[in-house]
Legacy VTK file of the C-alpha trace (Angstrom):
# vtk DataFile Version 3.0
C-alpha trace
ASCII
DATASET POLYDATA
POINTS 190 float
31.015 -42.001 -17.440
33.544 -42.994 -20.307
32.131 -46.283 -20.347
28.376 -45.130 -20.846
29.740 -43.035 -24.049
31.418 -45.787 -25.712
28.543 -47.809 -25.362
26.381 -45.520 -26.586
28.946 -44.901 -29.366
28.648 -48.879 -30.120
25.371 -49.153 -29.801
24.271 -46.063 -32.497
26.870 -47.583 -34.937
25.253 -51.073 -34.809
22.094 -49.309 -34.962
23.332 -47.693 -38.713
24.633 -50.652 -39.726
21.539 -52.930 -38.936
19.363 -50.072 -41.003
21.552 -48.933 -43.645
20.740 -51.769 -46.002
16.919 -51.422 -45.757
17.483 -47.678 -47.033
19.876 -48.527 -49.639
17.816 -49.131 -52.616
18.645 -48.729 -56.388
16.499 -47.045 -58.722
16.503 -44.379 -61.028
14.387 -42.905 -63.797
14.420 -44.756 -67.277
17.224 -43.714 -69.653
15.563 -42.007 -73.126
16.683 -45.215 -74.961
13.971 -47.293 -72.450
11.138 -43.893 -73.173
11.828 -43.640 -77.161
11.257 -48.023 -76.949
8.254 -47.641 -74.512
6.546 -45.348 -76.583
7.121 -46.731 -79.786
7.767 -50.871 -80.175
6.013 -51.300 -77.077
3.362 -49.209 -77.085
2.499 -51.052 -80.635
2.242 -54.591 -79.039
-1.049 -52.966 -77.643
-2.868 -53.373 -80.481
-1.304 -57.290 -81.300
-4.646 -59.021 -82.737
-3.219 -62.117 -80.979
-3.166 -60.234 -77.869
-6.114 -58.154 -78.280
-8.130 -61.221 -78.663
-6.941 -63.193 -75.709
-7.882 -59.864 -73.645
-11.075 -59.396 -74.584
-11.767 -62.889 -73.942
-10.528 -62.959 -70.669
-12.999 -59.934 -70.144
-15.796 -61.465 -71.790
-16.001 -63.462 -68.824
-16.925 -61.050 -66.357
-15.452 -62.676 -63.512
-15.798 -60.557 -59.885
-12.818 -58.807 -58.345
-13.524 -61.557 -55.605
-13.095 -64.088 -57.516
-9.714 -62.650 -58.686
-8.599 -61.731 -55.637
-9.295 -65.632 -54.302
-7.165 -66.989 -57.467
-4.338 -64.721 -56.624
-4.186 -65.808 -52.764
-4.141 -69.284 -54.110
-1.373 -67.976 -56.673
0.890 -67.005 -54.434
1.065 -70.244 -51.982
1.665 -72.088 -54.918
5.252 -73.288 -55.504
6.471 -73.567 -58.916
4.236 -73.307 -62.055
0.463 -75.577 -61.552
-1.379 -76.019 -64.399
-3.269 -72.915 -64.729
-0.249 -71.177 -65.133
1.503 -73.520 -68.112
-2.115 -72.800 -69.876
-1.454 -69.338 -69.583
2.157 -69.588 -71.125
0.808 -72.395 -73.405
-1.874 -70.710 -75.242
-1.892 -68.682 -78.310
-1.136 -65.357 -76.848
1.590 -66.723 -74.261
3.141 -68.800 -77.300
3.044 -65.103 -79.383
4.596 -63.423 -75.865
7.469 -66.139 -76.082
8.380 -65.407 -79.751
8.519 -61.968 -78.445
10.431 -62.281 -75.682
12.898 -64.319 -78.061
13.054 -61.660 -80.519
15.351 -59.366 -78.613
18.061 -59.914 -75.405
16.632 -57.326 -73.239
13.121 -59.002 -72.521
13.259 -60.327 -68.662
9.690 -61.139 -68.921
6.279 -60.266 -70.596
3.064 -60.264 -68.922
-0.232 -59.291 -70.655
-3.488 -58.194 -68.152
-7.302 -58.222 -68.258
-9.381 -54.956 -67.653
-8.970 -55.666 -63.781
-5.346 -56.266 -63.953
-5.714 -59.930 -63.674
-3.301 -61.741 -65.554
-4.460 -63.462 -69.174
-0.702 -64.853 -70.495
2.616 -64.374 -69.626
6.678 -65.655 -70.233
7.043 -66.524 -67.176
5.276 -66.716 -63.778
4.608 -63.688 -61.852
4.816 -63.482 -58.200
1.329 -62.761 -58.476
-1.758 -63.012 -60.003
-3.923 -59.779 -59.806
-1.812 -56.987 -60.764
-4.876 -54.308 -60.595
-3.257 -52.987 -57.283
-0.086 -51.940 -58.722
1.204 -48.618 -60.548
2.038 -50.919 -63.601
-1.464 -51.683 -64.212
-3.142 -48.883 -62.415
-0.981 -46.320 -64.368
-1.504 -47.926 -68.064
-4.523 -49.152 -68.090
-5.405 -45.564 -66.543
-8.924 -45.985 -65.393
-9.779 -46.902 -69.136
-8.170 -43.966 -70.711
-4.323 -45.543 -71.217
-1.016 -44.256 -71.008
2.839 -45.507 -71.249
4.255 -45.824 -68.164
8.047 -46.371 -67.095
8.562 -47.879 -63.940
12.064 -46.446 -62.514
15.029 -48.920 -63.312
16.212 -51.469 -60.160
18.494 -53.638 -59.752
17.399 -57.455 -59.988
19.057 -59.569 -57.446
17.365 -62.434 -58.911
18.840 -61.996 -61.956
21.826 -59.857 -61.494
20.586 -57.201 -63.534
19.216 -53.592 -63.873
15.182 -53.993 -64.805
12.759 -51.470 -65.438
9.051 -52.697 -65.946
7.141 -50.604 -68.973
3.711 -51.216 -69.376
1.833 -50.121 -72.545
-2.648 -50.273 -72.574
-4.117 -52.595 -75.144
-6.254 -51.467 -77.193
-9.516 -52.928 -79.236
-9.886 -50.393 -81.924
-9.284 -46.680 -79.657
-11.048 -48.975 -76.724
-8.478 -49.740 -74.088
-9.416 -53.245 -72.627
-5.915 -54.240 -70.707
-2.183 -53.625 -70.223
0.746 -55.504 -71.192
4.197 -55.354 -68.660
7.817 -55.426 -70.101
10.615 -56.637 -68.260
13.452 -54.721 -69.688
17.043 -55.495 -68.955
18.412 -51.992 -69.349
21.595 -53.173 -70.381
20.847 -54.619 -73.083
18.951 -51.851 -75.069
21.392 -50.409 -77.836
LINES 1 191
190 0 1 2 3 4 5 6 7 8 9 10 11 12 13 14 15 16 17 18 19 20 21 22 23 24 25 26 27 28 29 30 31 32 33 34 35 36 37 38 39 40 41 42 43 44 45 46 47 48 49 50 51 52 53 54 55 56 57 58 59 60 61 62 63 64 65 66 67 68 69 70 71 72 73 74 75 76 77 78 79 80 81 82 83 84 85 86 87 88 89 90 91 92 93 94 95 96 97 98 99 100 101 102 103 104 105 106 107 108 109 110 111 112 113 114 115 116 117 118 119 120 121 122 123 124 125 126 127 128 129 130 131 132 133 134 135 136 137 138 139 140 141 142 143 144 145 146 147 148 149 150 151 152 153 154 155 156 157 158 159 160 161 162 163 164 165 166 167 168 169 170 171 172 173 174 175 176 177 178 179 180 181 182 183 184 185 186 187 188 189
């Protein structure tokens, strides 16, 4: 009978210790610092005319959620950066995103989206293409009526760091036509 216990008594604490990391996550809401930046520098990027432009070009094209759901499969099997994706860091708007990113230490990363959430430029590749699934896009581009949203802050084991993603609408005149993501590294905000 004592044996049964202590195996029991084994066998729950293996079961704990086996589970306990999947339920130990990190995150908490955004610090004011992260808001008062959101809503204000970021939120301004919006209406970029570099940015702006590349958006409603990448629109203009009308291309099916199909088709931008096949381009994000392929996306995602590819390893490192194909040539699609240097031609979205390489062109005007993802050479303006760079000198942004530049501009200030706490930039991880800077992603700008189409009307479906599909990406148009970026800093540096995202783990996927079509971002029109997630509460970054869904919540800022906001069915077409925009809004500032601030993801809660993680911790990045990729880059040993706490990150909170902010995304901000663009905006053609009061029109909004896309979103733009921040990678902030909380950090580094004074």
């Amino acid at each position: 009978m004592k044996k049964k216990s202590v195996l029991k008594s084994i066998l729950m604490m293996a079961a704990l210790l086996i589970l306990s990391p999947m339920t130990l996550t990190f995150s908490e809401e955004a610090p004011k610092k992260i808001k008062d930046l959101a809503h204000g520098k970021l939120a301004a990027y919006g209406k970029d005319p570099v940015i702006v432009k590349a958006v409603a070009a990448e629109n203009a094209k009308g291309k099916t959620l199909e088709q931008i759901k096949a381009k994000d499969k392929t996306w995602q099997k590819t390893a490192g950066v194909d040539e699609v994706m240097k031609a979205m860091m390489a062109s005007q708007c993802g050479q303006s995103l760079s000198r942004i990113q530049k501009s200030e230490p706490y930039y991880a990363e800077i992603f700008v989206m189409d009307n479906q959430g599909a990406n148009v430029a970026m800093t540096d590749k995202t783990s996927d293409y079509w971002q029109g699934d997630e509460a970054k896009f869904k919540k800022s581009f906001n069915n077409g009526q925009g809004a500032v949203f601030v993801d809660e802050v993680e911790f990045d084991d990729s880059s040993q760091a706490y990150l909170v993603q902010v995304s901000v609408p663009v905006l053609d005149g009061k029109k909004v036509i896309g979103a733009i993501t921040f990678g902030i590294d909380v950090d580094k905000v004074k």
